[in-house]
C-alpha atoms as one frame of an Amber mdcrd trajectory, in Angstrom:
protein
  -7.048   5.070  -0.690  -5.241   7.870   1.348  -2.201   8.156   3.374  -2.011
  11.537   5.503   1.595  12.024   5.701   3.237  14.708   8.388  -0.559  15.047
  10.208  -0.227  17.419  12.930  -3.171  16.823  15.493  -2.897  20.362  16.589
  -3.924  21.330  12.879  -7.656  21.868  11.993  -8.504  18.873  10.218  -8.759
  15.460  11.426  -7.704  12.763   9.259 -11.021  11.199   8.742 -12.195  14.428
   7.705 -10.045  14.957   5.218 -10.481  11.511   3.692 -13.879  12.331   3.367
 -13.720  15.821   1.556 -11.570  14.020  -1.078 -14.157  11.173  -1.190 -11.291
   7.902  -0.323 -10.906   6.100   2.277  -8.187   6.186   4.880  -5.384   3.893
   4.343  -2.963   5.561   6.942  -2.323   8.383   9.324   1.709   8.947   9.798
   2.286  11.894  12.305   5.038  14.739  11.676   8.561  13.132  12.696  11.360
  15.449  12.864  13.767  12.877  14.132  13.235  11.137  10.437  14.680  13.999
   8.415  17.379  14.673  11.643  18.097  10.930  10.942  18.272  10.699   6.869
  20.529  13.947   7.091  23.220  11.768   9.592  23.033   9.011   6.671  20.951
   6.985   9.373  17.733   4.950   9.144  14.591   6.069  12.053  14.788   2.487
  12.839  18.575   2.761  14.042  18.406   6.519  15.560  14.339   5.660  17.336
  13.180   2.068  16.923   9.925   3.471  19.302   9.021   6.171  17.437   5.300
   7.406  16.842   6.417   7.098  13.268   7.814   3.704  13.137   4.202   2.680
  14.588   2.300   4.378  12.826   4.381   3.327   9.627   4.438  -0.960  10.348
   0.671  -1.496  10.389   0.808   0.633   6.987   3.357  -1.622   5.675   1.417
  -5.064   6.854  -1.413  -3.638   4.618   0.368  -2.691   1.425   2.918  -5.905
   1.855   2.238  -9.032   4.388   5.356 -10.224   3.874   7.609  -7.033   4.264
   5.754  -6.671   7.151   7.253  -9.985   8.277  10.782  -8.834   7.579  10.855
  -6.348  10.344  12.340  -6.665  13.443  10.736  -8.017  16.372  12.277  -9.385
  19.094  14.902  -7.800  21.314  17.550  -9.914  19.691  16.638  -8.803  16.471
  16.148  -4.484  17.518  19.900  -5.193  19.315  21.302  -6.125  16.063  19.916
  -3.017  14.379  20.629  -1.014  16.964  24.297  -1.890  16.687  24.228  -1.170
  13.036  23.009  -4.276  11.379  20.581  -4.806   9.371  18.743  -8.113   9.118
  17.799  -7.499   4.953  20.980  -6.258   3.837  23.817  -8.579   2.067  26.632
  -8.344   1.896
């Protein structure tokens, strides 16, 4: 199965097409995120820095596939985005 990682749509092949040349099918398609490296350099998580982005949604129905129940871990609800967004986070101990 393939994962295109950093797919740029302006860029000449499509992710489909590329799945085919090498013969696999598509798991995933996660676009180019700049904000994740801007993000990993502050010692911060996407999630924290841009719970809405492209990334993040393109990454959770990636993560339901490879793992139902880390997909269940993440953060849903407002409550649960708030406490992130404030720093927490839900999986970590302590």
């Amino acid at each position: 199965q393939l994962v295109v990682n950093r797919h740029d749509e302006a860029g000449g092949l499509a992710p489909a097409q590329i799945a085919q040349r090498f013969d696999l099918p598509l798991l995933a398609t996660l676009p180019d995120c700049h904000r994740l490296r801007a993000s990993a350099n502050h010692g911060h998580l996407l999630l924290q820095d841009a719970p809405r982005d492209p990334y993040l949604r393109a990454l959770t129905p990636l993560l339901a596939r490879l793992d139902p129940a880390l997909a269940r871990a993440l953060p849903r609800g407002w409550r649960e985005k708030l406490v992130l967004r404030l720093g927490g986070l839900p999986w970590k101990t302590k």
